[in-house]
Structures are given as structure tokens and as C-alpha cells.
MMTF fields as JSON, N, C-alpha, C and O atoms, coordinates in Angstrom:
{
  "mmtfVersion": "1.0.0",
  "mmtfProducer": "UNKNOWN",
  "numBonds": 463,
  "numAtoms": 464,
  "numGroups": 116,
  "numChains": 1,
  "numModels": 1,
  "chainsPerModel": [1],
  "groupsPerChain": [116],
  "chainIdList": ["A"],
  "bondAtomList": [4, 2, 8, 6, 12, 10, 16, 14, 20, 18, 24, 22, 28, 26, 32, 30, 36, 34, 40, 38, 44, 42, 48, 46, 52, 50, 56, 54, 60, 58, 64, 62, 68, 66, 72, 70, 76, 74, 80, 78, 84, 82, 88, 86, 92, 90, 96, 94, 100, 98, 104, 102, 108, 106, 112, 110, 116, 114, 120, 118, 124, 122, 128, 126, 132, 130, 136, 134, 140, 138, 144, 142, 148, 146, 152, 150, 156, 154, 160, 158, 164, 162, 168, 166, 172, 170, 176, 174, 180, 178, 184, 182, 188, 186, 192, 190, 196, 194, 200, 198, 204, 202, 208, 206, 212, 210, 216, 214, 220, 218, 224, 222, 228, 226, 232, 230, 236, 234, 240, 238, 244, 242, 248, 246, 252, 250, 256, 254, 260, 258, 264, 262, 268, 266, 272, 270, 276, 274, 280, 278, 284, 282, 288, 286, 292, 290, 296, 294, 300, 298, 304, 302, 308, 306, 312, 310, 316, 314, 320, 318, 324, 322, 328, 326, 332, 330, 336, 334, 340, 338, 344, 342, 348, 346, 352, 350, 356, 354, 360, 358, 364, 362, 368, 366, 372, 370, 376, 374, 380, 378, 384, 382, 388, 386, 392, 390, 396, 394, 400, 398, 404, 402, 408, 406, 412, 410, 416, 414, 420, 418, 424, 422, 428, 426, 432, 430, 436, 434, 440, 438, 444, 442, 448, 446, 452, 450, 456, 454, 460, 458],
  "bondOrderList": [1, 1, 1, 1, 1, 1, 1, 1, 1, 1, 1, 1, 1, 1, 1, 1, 1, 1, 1, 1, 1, 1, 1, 1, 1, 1, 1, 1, 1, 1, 1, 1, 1, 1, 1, 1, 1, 1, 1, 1, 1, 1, 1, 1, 1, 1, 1, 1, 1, 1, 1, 1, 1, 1, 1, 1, 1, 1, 1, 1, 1, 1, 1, 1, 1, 1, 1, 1, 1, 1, 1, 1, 1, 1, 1, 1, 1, 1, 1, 1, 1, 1, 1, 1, 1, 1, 1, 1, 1, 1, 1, 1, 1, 1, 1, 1, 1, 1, 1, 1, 1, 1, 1, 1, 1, 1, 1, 1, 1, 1, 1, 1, 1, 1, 1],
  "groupList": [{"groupName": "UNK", "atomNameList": ["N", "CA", "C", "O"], "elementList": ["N", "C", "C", "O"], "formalChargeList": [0, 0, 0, 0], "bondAtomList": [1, 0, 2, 1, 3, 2], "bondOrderList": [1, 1, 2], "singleLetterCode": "X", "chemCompType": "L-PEPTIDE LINKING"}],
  "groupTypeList": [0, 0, 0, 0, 0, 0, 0, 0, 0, 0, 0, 0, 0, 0, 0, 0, 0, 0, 0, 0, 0, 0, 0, 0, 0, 0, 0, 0, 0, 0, 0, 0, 0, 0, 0, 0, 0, 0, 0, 0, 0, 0, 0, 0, 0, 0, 0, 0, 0, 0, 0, 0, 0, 0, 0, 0, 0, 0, 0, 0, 0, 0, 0, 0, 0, 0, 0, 0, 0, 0, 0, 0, 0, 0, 0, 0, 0, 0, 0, 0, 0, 0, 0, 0, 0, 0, 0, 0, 0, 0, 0, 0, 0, 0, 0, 0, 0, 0, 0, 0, 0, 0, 0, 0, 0, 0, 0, 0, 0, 0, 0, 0, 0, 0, 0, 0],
  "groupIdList": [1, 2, 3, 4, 5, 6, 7, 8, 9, 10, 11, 12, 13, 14, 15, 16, 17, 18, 19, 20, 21, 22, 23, 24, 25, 26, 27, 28, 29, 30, 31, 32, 33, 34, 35, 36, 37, 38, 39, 40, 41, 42, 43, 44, 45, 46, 47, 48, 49, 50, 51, 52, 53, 54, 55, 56, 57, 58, 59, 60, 61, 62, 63, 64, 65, 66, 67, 68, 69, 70, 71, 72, 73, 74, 75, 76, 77, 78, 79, 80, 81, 82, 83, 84, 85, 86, 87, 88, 89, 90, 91, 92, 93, 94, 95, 96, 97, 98, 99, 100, 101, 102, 103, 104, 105, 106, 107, 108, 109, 110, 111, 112, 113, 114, 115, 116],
  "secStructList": [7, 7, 7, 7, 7, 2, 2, 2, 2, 2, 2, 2, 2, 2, 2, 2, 2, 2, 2, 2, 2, 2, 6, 6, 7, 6, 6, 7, 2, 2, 2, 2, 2, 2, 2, 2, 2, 2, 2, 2, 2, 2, 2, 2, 2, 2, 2, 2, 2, 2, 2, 7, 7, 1, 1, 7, 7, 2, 2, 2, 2, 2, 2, 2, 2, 2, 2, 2, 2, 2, 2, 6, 2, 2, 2, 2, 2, 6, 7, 7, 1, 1, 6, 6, 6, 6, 2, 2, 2, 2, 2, 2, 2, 2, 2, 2, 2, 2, 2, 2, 2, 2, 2, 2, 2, 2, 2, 6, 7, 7, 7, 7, 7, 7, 7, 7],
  "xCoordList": [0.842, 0.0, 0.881, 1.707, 0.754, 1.28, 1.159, 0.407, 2.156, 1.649, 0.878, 1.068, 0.247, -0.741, 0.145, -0.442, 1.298, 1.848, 1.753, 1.839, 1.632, 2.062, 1.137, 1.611, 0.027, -0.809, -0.017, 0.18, 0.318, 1.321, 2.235, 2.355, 3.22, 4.245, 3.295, 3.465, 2.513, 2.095, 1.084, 0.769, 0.757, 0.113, 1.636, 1.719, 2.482, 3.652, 4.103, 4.765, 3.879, 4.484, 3.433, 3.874, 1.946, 1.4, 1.54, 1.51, 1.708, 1.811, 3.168, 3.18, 4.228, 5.558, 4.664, 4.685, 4.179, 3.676, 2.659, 2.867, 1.869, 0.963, 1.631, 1.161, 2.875, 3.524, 3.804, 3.617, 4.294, 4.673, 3.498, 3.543, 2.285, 1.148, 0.075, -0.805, 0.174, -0.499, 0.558, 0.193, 1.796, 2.712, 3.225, 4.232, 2.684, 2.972, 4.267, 4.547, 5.355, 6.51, 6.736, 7.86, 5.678, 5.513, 6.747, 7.083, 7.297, 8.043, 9.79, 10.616, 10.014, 10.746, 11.363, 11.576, 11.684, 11.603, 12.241, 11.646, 13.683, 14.456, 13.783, 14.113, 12.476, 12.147, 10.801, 10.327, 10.455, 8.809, 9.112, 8.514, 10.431, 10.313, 11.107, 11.018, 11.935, 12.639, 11.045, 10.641, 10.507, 9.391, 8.301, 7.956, 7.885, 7.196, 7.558, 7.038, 8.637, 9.671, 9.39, 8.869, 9.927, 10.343, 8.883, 8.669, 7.996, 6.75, 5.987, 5.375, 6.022, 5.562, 6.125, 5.446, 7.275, 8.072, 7.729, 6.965, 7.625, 7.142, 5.691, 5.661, 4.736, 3.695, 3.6, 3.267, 4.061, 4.421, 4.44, 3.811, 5.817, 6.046, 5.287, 5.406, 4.536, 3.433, 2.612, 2.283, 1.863, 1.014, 1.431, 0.638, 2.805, 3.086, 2.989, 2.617, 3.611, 3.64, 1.997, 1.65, 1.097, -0.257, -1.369, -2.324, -0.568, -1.003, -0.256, -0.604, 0.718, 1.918, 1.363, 0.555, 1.602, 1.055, 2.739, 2.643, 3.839, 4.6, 5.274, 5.291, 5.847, 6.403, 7.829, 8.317, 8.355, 9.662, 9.751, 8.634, 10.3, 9.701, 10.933, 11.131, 11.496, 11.866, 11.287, 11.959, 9.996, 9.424, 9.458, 9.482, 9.44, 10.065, 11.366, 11.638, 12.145, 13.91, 13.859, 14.612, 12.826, 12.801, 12.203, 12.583, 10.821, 10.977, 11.943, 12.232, 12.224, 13.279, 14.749, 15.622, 14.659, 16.059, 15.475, 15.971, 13.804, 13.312, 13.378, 13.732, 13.172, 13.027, 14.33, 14.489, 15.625, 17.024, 17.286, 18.152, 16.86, 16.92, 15.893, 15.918, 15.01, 14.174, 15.102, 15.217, 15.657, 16.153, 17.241, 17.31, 18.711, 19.342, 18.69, 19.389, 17.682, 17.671, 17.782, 18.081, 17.64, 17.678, 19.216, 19.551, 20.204, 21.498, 22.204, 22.792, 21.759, 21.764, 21.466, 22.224, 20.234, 19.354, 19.475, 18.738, 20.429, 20.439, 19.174, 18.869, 18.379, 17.104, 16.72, 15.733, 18.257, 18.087, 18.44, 18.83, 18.041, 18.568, 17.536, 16.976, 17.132, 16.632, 15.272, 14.64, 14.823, 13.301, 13.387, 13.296, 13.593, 13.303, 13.444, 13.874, 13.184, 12.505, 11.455, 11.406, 10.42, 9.314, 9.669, 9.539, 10.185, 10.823, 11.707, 11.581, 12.986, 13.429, 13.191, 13.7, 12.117, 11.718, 10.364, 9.728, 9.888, 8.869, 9.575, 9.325, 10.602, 11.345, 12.346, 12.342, 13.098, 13.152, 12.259, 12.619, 11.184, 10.413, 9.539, 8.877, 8.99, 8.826, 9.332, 8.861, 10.84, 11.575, 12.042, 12.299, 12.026, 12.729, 11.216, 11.459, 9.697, 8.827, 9.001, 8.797, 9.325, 9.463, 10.312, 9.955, 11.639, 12.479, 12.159, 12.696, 11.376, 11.264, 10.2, 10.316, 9.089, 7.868, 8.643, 8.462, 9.546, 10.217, 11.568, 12.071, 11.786, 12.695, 12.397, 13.152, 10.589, 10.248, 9.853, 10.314, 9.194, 8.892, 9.789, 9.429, 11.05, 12.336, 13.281, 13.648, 13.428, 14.189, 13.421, 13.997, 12.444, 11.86, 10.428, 9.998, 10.046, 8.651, 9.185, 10.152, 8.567, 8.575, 8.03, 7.12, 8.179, 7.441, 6.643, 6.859, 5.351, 3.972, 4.442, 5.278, 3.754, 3.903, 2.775, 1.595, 3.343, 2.862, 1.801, 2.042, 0.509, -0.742, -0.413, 0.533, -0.986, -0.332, -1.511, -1.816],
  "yCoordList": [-1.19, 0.0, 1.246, 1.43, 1.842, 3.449, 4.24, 3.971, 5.31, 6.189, 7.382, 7.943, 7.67, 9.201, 10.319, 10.65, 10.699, 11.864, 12.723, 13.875, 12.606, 13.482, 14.434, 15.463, 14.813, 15.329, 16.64, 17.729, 16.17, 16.782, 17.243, 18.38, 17.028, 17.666, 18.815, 19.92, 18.586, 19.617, 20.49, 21.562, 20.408, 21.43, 22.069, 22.555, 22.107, 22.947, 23.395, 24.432, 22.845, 23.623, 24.502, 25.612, 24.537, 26.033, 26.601, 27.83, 26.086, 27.463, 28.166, 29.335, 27.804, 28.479, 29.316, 30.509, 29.196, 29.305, 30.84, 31.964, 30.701, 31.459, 32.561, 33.662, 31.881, 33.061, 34.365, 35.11, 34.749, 35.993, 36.923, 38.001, 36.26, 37.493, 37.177, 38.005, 36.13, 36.337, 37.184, 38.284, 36.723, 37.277, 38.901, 39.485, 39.185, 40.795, 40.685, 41.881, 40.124, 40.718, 40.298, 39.867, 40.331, 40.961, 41.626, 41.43, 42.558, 43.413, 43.358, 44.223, 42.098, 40.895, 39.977, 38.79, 40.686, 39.485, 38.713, 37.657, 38.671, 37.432, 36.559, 35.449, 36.614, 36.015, 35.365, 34.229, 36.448, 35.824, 34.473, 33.424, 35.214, 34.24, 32.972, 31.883, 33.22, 31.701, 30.797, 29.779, 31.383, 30.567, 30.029, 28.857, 31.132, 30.605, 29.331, 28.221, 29.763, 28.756, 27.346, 26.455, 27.049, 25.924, 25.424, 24.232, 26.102, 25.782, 25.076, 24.025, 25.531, 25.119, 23.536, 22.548, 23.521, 21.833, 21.7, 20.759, 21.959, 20.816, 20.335, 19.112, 20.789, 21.029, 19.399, 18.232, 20.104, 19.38, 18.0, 17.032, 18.332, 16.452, 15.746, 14.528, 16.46, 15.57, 15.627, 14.449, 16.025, 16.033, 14.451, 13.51, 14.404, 13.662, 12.162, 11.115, 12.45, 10.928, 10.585, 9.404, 11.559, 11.186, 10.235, 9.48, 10.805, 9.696, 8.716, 7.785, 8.836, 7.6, 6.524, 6.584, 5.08, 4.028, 3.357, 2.14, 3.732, 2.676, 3.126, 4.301, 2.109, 2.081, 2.897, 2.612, 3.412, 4.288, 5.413, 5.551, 6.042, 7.291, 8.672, 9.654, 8.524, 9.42, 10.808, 11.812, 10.71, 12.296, 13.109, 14.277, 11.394, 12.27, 12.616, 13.506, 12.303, 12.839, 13.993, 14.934, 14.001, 15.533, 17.015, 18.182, 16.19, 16.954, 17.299, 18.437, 16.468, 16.863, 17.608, 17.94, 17.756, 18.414, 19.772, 20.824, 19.401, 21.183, 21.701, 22.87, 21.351, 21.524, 21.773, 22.902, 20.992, 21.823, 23.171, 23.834, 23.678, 24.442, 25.706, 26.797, 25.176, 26.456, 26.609, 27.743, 25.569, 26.44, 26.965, 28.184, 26.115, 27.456, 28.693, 29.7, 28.848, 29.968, 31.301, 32.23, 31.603, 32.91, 33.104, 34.163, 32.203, 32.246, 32.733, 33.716, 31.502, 31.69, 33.098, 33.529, 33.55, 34.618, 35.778, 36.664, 36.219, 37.213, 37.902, 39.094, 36.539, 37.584, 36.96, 36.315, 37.501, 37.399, 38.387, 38.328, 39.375, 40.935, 40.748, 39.656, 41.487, 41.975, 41.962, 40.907, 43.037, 43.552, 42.542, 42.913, 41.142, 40.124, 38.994, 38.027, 38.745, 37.974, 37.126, 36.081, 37.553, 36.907, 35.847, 34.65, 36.326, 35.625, 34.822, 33.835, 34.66, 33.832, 32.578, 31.473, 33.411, 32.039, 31.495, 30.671, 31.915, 31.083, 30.423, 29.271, 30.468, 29.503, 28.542, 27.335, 28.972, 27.876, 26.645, 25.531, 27.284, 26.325, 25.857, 25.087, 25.844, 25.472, 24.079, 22.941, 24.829, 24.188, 22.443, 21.447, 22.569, 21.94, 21.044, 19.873, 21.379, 20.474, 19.618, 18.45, 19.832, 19.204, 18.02, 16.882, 18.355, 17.63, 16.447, 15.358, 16.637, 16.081, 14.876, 13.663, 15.608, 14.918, 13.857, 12.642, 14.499, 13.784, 12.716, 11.746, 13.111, 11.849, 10.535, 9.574, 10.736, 10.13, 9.165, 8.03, 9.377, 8.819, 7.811, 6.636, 8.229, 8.134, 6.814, 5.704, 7.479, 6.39, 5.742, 4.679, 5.849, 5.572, 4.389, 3.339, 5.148, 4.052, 3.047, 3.041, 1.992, 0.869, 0.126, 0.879, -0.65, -1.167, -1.599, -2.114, -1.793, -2.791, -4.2, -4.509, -5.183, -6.53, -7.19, -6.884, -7.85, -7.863, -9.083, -9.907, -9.048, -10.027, -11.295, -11.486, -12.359, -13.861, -14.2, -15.387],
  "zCoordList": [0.0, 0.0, 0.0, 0.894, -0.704, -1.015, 0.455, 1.392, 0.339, 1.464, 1.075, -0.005, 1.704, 1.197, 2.441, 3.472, 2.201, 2.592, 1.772, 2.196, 0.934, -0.835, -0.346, -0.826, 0.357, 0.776, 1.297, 0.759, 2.414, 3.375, 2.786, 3.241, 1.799, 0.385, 0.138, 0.654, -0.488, -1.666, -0.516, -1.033, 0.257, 1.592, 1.245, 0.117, 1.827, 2.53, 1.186, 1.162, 0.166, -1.257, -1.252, -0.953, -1.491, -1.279, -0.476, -0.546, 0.395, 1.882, 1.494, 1.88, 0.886, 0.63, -0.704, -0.403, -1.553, -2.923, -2.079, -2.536, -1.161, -1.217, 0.068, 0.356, 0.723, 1.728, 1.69, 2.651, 0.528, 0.261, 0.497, 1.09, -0.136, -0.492, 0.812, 1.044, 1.522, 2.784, 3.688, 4.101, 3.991, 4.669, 4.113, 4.514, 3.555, 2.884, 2.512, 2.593, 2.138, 1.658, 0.44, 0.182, -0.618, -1.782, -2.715, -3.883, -1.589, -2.659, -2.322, -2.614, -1.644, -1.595, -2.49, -2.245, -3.712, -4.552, -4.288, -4.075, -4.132, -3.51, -3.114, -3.532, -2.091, -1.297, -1.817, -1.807, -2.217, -3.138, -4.528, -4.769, -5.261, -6.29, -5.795, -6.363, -4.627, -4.255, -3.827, -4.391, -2.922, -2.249, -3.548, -3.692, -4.393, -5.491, -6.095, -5.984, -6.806, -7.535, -6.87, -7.541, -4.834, -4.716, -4.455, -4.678, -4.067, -3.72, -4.998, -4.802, -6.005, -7.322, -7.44, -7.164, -7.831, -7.663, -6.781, -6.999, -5.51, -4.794, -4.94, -5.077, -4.951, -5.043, -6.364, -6.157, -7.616, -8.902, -8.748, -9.176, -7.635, -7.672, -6.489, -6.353, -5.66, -4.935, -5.667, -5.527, -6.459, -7.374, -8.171, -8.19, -8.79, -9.649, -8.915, -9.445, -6.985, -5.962, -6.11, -6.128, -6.206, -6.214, -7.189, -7.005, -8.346, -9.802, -9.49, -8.763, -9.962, -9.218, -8.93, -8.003, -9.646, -8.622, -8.992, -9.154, -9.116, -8.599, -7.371, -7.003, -6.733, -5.022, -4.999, -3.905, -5.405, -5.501, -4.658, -4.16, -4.362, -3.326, -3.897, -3.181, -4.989, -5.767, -5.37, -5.134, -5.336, -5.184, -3.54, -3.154, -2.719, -1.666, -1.737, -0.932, -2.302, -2.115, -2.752, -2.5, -3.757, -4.347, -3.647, -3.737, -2.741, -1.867, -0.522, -0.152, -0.1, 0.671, 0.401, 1.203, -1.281, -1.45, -1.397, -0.994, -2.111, -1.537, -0.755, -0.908, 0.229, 1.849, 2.057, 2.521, 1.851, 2.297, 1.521, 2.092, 0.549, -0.365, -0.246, -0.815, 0.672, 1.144, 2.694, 3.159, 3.343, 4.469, 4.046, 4.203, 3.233, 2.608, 1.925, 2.039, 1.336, 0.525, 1.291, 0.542, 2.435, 2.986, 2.774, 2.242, 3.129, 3.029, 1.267, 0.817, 0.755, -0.454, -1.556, -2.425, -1.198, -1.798, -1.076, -1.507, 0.275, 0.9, 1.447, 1.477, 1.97, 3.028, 4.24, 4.592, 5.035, 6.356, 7.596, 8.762, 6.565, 7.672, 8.714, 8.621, 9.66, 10.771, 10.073, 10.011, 9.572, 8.815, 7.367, 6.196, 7.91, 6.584, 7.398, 6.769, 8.832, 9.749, 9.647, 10.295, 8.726, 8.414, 7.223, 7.476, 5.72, 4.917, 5.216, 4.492, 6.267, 6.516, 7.733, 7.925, 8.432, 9.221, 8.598, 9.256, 7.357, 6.518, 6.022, 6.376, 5.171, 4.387, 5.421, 5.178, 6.422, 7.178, 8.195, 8.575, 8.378, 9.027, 8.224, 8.921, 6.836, 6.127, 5.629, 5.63, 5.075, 4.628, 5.34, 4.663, 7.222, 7.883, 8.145, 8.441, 8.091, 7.655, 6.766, 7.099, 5.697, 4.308, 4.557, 4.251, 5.216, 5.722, 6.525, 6.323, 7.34, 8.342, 7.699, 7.876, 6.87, 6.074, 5.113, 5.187, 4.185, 3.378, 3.99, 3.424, 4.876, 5.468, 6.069, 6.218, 6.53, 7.433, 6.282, 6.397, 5.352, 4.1, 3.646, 3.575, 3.304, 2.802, 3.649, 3.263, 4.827, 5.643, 6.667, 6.897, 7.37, 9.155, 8.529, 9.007, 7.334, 7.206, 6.783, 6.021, 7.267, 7.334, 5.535, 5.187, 4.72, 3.984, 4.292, 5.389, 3.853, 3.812, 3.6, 2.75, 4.565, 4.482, 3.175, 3.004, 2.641, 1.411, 1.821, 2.703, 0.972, 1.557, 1.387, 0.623, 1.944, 2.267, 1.729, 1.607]
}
């Protein structure tokens, strides 16, 4: 049996996707188009774990490279001054969800015992 996390992926890819313009920093771009950008792929490839019927978990490693890549990006993209507080602890706690979603996937679940 498949796992239905992909759910949980593509939740946290819109919430990065829709952060900027609930979170007002809009005029952020650094910050708006990194979050857009990774939010979209992620989003994408839970979308894609969702059709998906073979057992591979490819799309979690993809999310989880998102997820390291949204917590570098403040580093990366330069938005972690003082008054860019909000942008960088959306994209890190975000990001360190993803991680956590996509690892658990990845390494901790167990396979399904196959029917007898």
C-alpha cells in the first residue's frame, strides 16, 4: 500500500507558494520568487507521488532536497537581515517540515507486508 503523505508535500508547497502574499513581503523578490519557484516543484512532484502508482519514493527525495533548499535559501538569496525575519523564518520552518515529512517517508517508514 502506497503512502498518502504526498498530501502533506504539496500542503507545505502552497503554503511556501501562497507566503509571500499572505505574509505581505511581496516586494521581496528574492524572497517571493525563491518561495514561489520551490513551492511550485514541490507542489508538482506531490502532485506527480499522487497519480503515481509505482512504489519508488523518488518524489520524496525531491521533496526533501526542496526543503534543504528552502532552508538554505535565505542564506543563499540574501534575506536574512533583521526587517526580513518573516521571509526567513517562513522559508526555514517550512523548509525543515518538508524535511522532516520527506525523510520520514524516505528512511523511518517501514514497507507494507505484502498479503499472504
Amino acid at each position: 500500500m502506497k503512502s498518502k503523505m504526498f498530501w502533506l508535500t504539496g500542503l507545505l508547497g502552497v503554503l511556501l507558494i501562497l507566503a509571500p502574499f499572505v505574509l505581505n513581503y511581496r516586494d521581496d523578490a528574492n524572497a517571493q520568487w525563491s518561495h514561489i519557484i520551490l513551492g511550485a516543484v514541490i507542489l508538482i512532484v506531490s502532485i506527480i507521488e499522487a497519480v503515481d502508482q509505482s512504489t519508488s519514493n523518488w518524489e520524496y527525495w525531491a521533496a526533501g532536497l526542496g526543503g534543504v533548499v528552502a532552508i538554505l535559501a535565505p542564506f543563499l538569496f540574501n534575506f536574512r537581515s533583521a526587517d526580513q525575519a518573516t521571509q526567513m523564518w517562513t522559508s526555514i520552518i517550512l523548509g525543515a517540515l518538508l524535511v522532516i515529512v520527506s525523510g520520514y517517508e524516505v528512511l523511518l517508514k517501514q514497507p507494507a507486508e505484502p498479503a499472504r
